[in-house]
N, C-alpha and C positions, 0 to 999 in steps of 0.2 A: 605224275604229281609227286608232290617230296611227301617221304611218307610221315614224315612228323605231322604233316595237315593234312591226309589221307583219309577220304572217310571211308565206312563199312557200311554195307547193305542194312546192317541192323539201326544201324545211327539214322539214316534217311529214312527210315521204316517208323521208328520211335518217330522222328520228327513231325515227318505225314498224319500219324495219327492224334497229334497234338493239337494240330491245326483242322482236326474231323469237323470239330465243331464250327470254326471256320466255311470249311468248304460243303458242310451241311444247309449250311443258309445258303449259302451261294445256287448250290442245288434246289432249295425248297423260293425262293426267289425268284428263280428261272421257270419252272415248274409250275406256279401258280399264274404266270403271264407269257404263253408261251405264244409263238407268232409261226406261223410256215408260209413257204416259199422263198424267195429269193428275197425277198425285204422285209430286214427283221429290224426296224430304227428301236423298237424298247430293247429287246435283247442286243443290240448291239451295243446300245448306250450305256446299258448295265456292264456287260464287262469291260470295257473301256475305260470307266469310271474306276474298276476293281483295278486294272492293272494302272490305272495313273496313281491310284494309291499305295501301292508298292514302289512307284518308282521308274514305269516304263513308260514310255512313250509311244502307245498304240498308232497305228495309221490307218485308214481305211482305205483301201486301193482300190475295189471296185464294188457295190453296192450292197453293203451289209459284211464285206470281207475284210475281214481284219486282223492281221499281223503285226508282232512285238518281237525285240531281238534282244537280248541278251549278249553281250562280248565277256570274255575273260581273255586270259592271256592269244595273244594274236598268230594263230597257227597256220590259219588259212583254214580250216576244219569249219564244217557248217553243220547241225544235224535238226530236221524239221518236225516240230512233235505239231500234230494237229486234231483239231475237236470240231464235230458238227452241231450248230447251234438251232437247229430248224425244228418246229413238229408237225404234229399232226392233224390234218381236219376230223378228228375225232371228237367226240362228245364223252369229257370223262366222266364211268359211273366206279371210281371208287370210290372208298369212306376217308382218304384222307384228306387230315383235318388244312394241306395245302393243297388242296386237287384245283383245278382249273377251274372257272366258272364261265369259260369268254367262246366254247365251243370249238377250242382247238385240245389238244394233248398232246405233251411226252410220252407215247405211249412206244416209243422206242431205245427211248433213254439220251438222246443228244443233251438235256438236259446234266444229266449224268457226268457225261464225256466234258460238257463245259465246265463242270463245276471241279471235274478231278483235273483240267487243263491249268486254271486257273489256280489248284492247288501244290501245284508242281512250280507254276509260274514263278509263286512266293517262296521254294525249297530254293528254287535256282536262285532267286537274289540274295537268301542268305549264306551261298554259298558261290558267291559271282566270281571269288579269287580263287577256288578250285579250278577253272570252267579253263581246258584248253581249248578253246575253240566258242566259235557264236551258235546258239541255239532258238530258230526259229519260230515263235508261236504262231499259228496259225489257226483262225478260228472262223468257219466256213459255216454261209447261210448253203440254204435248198438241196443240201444231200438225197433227202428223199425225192424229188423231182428230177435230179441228174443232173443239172444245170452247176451248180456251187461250184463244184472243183473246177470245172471247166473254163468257167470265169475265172477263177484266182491264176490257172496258169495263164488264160491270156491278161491277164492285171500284170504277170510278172513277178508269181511269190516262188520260182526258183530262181530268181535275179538278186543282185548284190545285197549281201551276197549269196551266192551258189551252193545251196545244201548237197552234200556228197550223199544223203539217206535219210529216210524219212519214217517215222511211227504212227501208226494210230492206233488208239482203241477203242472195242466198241464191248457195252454189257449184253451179256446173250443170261435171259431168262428161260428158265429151267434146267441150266447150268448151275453144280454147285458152286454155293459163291465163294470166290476166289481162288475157282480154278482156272488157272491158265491154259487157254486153246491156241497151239502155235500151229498152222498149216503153212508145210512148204510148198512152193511149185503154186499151178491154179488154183487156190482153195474158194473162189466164190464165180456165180456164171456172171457172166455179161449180160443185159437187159435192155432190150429195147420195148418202147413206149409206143403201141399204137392207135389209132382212129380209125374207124371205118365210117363213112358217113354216104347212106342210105337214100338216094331220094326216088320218091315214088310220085302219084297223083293223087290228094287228097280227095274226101268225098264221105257225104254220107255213107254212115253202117248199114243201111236199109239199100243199099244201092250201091255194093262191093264193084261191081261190073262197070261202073262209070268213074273206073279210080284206079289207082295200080298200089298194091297195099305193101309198103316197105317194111314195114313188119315181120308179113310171111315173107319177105326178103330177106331182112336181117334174121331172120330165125336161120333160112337155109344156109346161109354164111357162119353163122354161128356151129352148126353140125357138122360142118364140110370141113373146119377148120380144125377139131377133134380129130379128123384122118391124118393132117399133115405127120404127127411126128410117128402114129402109130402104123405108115403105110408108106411116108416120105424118108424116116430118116432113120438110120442102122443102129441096131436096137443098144450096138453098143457105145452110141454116143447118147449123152446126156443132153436131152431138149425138153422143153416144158413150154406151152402155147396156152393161158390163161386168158379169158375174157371175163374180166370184174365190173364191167359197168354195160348196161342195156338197157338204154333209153329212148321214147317214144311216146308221143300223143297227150292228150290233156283230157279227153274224156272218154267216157266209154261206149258213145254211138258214134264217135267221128274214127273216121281211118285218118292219118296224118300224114302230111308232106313228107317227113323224114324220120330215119329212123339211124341210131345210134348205137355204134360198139365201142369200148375201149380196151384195149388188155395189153397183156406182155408175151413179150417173146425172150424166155432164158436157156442159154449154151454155155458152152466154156469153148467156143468158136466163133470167132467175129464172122467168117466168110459165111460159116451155117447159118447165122443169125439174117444174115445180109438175102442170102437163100429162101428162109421161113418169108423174111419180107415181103417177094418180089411176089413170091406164091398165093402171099395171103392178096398180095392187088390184084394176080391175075385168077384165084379165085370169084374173090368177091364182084369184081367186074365180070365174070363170067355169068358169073348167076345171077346179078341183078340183071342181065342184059335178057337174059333165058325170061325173064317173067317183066321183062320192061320198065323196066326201071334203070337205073346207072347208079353206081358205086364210085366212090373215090374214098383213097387209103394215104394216112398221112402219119408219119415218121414225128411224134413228139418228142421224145429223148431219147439217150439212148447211156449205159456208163459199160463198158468193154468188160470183159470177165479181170478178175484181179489175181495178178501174178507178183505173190509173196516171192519175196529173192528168199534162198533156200539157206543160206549162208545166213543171211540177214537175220533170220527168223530164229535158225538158231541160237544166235548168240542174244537174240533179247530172251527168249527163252532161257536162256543160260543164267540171265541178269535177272528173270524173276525166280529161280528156284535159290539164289541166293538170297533172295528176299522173303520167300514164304515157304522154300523148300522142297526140295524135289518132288515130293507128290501132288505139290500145286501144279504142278505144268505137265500139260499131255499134249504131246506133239503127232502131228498127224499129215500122211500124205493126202490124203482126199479131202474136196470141200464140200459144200451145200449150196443149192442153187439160190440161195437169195443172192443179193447185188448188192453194189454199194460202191458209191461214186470214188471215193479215194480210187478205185482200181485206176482213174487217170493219171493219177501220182504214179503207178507203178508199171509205166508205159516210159519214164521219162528217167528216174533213178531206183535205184535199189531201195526194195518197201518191205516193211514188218506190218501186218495188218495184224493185231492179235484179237481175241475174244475172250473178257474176262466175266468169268460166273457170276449172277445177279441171284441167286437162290433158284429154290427148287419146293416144291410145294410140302416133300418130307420137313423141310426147314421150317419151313412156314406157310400156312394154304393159304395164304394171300401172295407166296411166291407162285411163279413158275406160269402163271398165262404166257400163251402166245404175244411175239413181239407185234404191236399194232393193237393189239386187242383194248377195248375202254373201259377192262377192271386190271390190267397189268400194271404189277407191283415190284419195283426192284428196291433189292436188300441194299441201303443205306451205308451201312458197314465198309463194305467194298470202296465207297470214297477214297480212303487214303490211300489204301492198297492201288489205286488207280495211280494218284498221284503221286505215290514213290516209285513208281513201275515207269512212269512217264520217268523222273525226275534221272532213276541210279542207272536206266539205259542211257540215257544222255549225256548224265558223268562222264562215266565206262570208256561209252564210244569216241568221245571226245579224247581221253586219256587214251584208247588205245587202238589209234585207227586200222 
């Protein structure tokens, strides 16, 4: 860039927080009508609306996914900033005065992420004759289900044109806010999505013996499955075998036809994960067969562990401590086993996943619940800081490939 019209980190900083008020509605907008799964037509329509107001010309490529591009001077450079738009089947119980009423929740914050995307959006057009290079928006349904990303690549949002690198960010609650969490290498596991589906022979409770009860079936599969990582897999890899759903019957004297598991399998090993799988079918087929009954195991999603490029990570890292100053950013080689679908993006080009602080309950005791949770509270604040952090990586990288 000529440095006569060069901006500074502090200039995008100031600007971002001008426009809080701005991306604060956008936020509490989103928040109050939130939709999950893969088909989000209010949330979609709403920020579509936002960026034709600016000036762009949103597309939708394949259902509920929707990217906007940005040109300035014609380099060939691409760089893809992107935000998850989906929530959660939660019932929100906080006090605020925008909480949900419709039985879903933000209780992850994609809300967040849309609204500081969208706040960047508007940095970047007021500043479109800096821009060496196109800057891709991307704005992804059903993150949390694993399905979202996976669509937009087969839709073709690393196609014309071709991003060289890609950003996300996501708010981590009980993280001080606006600290910057940069992991390089694996920093999150892979996740796969299971079913175990139980069928026995229904039958009166007064009359166990003329029935085959999947219940006590699913129970023994449910115990058995507790062994795999503490007796299957070497202590010094990182596995995790959750079962969050166990469901069964409708009254309390009937034994029921079927009987229901769902849960996750997380590694930072696609072949282990593939592994835990095969185990959990030839478990559970094992033991339904032992007490007569039959089992079948079914693969719902699944999003690969995510591998931050190491280079990458450092220099958006780089890009926010010029913006909030070296002690905002802590950089770290190991990650945490939660998941998170972008890792498909980071199979394909070089990715910066970062994690930026949402508060901490010393801040404030309504910060720092658990992500997912239906009184989780994220500090407001952090808005612009999002969306300068989206905006000055973007610059930079375009300016200095």
């Amino acid at each position: 860039m000529d440095d006569k019209y060069a901006l500074t980190p502090q200039t995008i900083l100031t600007e971002a927080q001008a426009l809080e008020d701005t991306i604060q509605a956008h936020r509490r907008a989103l928040h109050r009508d939130p939709e999950t799964g893969p088909h989000l037509p209010r949330t979609t329509a709403y920020v579509a609306d936002a960026l034709r107001n600016m000036g762009y010309e949103p597309k939708e490529i394949c259902d509920s996914g929707l990217i906007a591009q940005i040109r300035g001077r014609d380099t060939g450079r691409c760089i893809l900033l992107r935000a998850d738009m989906d929530a959660l089947q939660v019932v929100e119980k906080t006090d605020l005065p925008f909480r949900s009423e419709n039985g879903a929740m933000h209780a992850c914050g994609h809300d967040m992420h849309t609204a500081m995307l969208l706040g960047a959006a508007q940095l970047l057009r007021d500043h479109q004759d800096r821009l060496e290079g196109t800057v891709k928006l991307v704005f992804q349904p059903d993150e949390e289900g694993f399905t979202g990303a996976k669509a937009m690549l087969a839709a073709g949002v690393l196609t014309d044109p071709a991003p060289q690198a890609a950003l996300a960010l996501h708010v981590n609650s009980g993280t001080p806010s606006g600290l910057v969490l940069c992991g390089r290498g694996t920093f999150m596991a892979g996740c796969t999505l299971f079913r175990v589906t139980v069928a026995g022979v229904g039958c009166h409770g007064a009359m166990p013996e003329t029935g085959v009860d999947p219940i006590d079936i699913a129970t023994r599969i449910y115990l058995a499955l507790q062994e795999l990582v503490s007796r299957e897999v070497p202590a010094k890899s990182p596995a995790v075998v959750t079962v969050g759903r166990f469901q069964s019957g409708e009254a309390p004297n009937i034994i029921p036809q079927t009987a229901v598991l769902e849960g996750t399998i997380r590694t930072f090993d696609r072949d282990l994960s593939a592994r835990l799988l095969r185990r959990i079918e030839e478990l559970a087929s094992g033991i339904a067969g032992a007490f007569r009954g039959s089992a079948a195991v079914e693969e719902l999603a699944s999003a690969p562990p995510l591998r931050n490029d190491p280079a990458l990570v450092d220099r958006m890292g780089d890009r926010a401590a010029e913006l909030f100053g070296s002690k905002a950013v802590f950089r770290m080689d190991e990650g945490g086993m939660g998941s998170e679908d972008f890792a498909s993006y980071t199979y394909e080009l070089p990715c910066a996943y970062l994690l930026l602080g949402a508060g901490t309950a010393q801040e404030d005791p309504r910060y720092g619940k658990p992500m997912h949770n239906e009184r989780v509270v994220f500090n407001e604040d952090v808005l612009p800081l999002g969306a300068a952090l989206h905006t000055w990586c973007a610059l930079d990288w375009l300016a200095h490939p």
